[in-house]
Structures are given as C-alpha cells and as structure tokens.
N, C-alpha and C positions, 0 to 999 in steps of 0.2 A: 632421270634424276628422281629418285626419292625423296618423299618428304615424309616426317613420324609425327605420330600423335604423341603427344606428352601425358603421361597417365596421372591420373587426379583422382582424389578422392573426397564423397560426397559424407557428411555424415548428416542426419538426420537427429535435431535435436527436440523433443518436446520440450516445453515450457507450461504452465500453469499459468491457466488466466487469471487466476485468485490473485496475482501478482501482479498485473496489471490492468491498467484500464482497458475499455473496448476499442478507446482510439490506436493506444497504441499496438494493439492483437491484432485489428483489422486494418489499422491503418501502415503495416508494412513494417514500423519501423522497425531497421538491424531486422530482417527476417532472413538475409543472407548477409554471413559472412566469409569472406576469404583471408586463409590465416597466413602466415607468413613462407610455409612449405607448400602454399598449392591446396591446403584442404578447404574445403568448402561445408562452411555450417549451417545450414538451413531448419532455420527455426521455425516451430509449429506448434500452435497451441494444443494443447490436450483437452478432449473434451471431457468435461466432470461423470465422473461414475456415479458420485452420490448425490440424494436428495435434499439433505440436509433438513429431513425432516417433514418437506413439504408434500402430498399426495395431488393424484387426479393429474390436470393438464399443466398447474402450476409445476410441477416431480421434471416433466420433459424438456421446461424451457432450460437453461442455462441458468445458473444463478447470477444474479445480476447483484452487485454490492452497492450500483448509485444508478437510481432511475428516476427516470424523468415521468410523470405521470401527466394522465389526459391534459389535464387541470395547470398542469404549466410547474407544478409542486417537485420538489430533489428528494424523496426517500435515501435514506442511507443504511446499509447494513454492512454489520461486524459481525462474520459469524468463529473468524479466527484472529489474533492480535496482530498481523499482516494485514489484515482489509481494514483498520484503524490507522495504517499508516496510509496505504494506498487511499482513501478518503479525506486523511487529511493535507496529504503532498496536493491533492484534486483540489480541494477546496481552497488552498494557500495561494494554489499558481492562480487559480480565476478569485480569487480576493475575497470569497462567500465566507467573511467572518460569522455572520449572524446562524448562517447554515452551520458552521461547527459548532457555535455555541450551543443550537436547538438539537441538535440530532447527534454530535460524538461527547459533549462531553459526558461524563456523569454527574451523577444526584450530588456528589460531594466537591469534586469540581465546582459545580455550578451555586453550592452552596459556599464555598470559600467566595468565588466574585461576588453572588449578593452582599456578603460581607463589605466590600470594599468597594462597591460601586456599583457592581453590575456589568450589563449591557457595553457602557461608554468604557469601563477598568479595563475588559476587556478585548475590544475593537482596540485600544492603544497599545496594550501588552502585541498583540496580533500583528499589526502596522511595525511596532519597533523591530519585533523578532522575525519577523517574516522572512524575511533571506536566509538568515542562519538555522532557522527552522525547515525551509527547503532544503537547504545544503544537506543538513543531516536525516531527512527522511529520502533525498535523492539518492544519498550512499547506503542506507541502509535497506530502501529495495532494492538494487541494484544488487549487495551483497548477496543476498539471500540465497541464489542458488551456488554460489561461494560458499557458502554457507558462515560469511561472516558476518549476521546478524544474529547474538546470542538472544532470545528468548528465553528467560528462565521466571519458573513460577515461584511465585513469593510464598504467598498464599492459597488454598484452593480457589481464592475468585481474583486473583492478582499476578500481573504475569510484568516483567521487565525488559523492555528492549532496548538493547547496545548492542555496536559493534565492536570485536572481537579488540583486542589492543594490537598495534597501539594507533590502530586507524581512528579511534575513539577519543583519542588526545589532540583528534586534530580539528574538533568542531567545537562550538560554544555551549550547545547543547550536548551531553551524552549519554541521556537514558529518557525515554517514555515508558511512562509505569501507564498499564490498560487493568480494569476489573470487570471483568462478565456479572451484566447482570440481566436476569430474565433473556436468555438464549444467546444477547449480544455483547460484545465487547465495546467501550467505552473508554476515551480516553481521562485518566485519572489525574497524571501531573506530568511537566516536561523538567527534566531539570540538567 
C-alpha cells in the first residue's frame, strides 16, 4: 500500500516592524498562518535598510519607536504618521495617559487642554474614549498592509488618517490628523 504526500504550499511573507510592536514581532504572534487551500503564510519581519538619519553605532541598531531607558523613563518616536498610531494603541492598552500627553501630543494639542483644564480634561477625555479609541487604531493598523488605512497630507506638516469606506462608518472615531514637527510626528486631533 501506498501512501502520498499532499502538496502545499509555503509563502513567505515580510512584514515591517514600523507596524508593530517588538512584542508582537518577537513574540510570534499570527507568524504562521494556514489559509483555507493548504497554503501556509509565514510572516517575517523585515529588517530596516535605513538610518533615519542616525550615524555611528546608534545607524546598526533597529530603530526602536518606544524605549524603555536605564533610568526606568518610556522615550517615544514618530518618525512616520503609523508610529503615532502604533504609540498610541501602546499606550491606551497599558493606560500611560500621562506618557501620551508628555511625549505624542503636540504644541497645539497640548495648548487647546491647558485651555480647558489641563492634565485632569485630559486623563477623563482618555478614560471615556479609551475603548473606541482602541477599536479604531486596532483596525487601522491592522489595515495597513490592506492598505485600507488612507494617509493623506493636508498640509506640508499635516497628514490625516482614516480608513478607506465604509469601514470608517463603523467606528466613533474616524480620522487622527498628526503634524511633524522638528523630525517627529505628533498627534494633533482625534475626531
């Protein structure tokens, strides 16, 4: 008696790490998937070509978007309007309001809440929206290599993300305007 192999097929997918966190790169998640016909997806991060500027020993690590330093401190960097999402889905699911307020939003952001309270207007804004504000940065990274996350620039230092319709119709929230300023992006308003 004979028995066969059943033929399959492996595809090999990269991914950008810019897209996500380190947990999730290194921690496996979905890094194989089996599709409905037998093919087999195996995801792989890609490692970055560019320095984004940086020289010397700092040029070879990995750019890293949210570091933890000696000192116990969270660094954050936005160097594209996707690492402003990914920072802030990070920040939302472990609760670091205070770490969004100090490090993503911007100059005018931060100057509309001095207006109206501050610190406490927005720790409640945060608290309230916090699930629907997950929900709609969870689909919109997730889109991205769908490439149902529209990105469009407003202005040279203003760029707008939603997702594509009418997936967009289905959240409370449906646009994050970000403005680059001094090398980073910065979140400017959710609405």
């Amino acid at each position: 008696m004979l028995s066969g192999c059943k033929p399959y097929r492996i595809e090999h997918v990269k991914r950008s790490p810019i897209y996500f966190n380190d947990k999730v790169v290194e921690g496996g998640v979905n890094q194989k998937v089996t599709l409905d016909d037998g093919t087999v997806l195996m995801f792989e991060p890609i490692q970055a070509k560019t320095t984004y500027g940086r020289t010397g020993d700092e040029a070879r690590e990995p750019l890293k978007i949210r570091e933890e330093t000696e000192d116990g401190n969270v660094v954050l960097r936005a160097l594209i309007p996707e690492h402003v999402l990914v920072n802030l889905l990070t920040c939302l699911r472990a609760e670091e309001y205070e770490l969004i307020y100090d490090q993503l939003l911007s100059d005018e952001a931060l100057a509309a809440y001095e207006q109206n309270g501050g610190l406490p207007t927005f720790l409640d804004y945060m608290k309230r929206h916090r699930v629907d504000l997950a929900k709609l940065l969870t689909r919109m990274i997730a889109g991205i290599p769908q490439q149902q996350l529209k990105i469009v620039r407003l202005s040279t230092d203003v760029s707008s993300c939603r997702l594509v319709k009418p997936l967009n119709e289905q959240f409370k929230f449906q646009r994050i305007e970000v403005i680059r300023r001094d090398g980073n992006y910065k979140l400017l308003r959710l609405e």
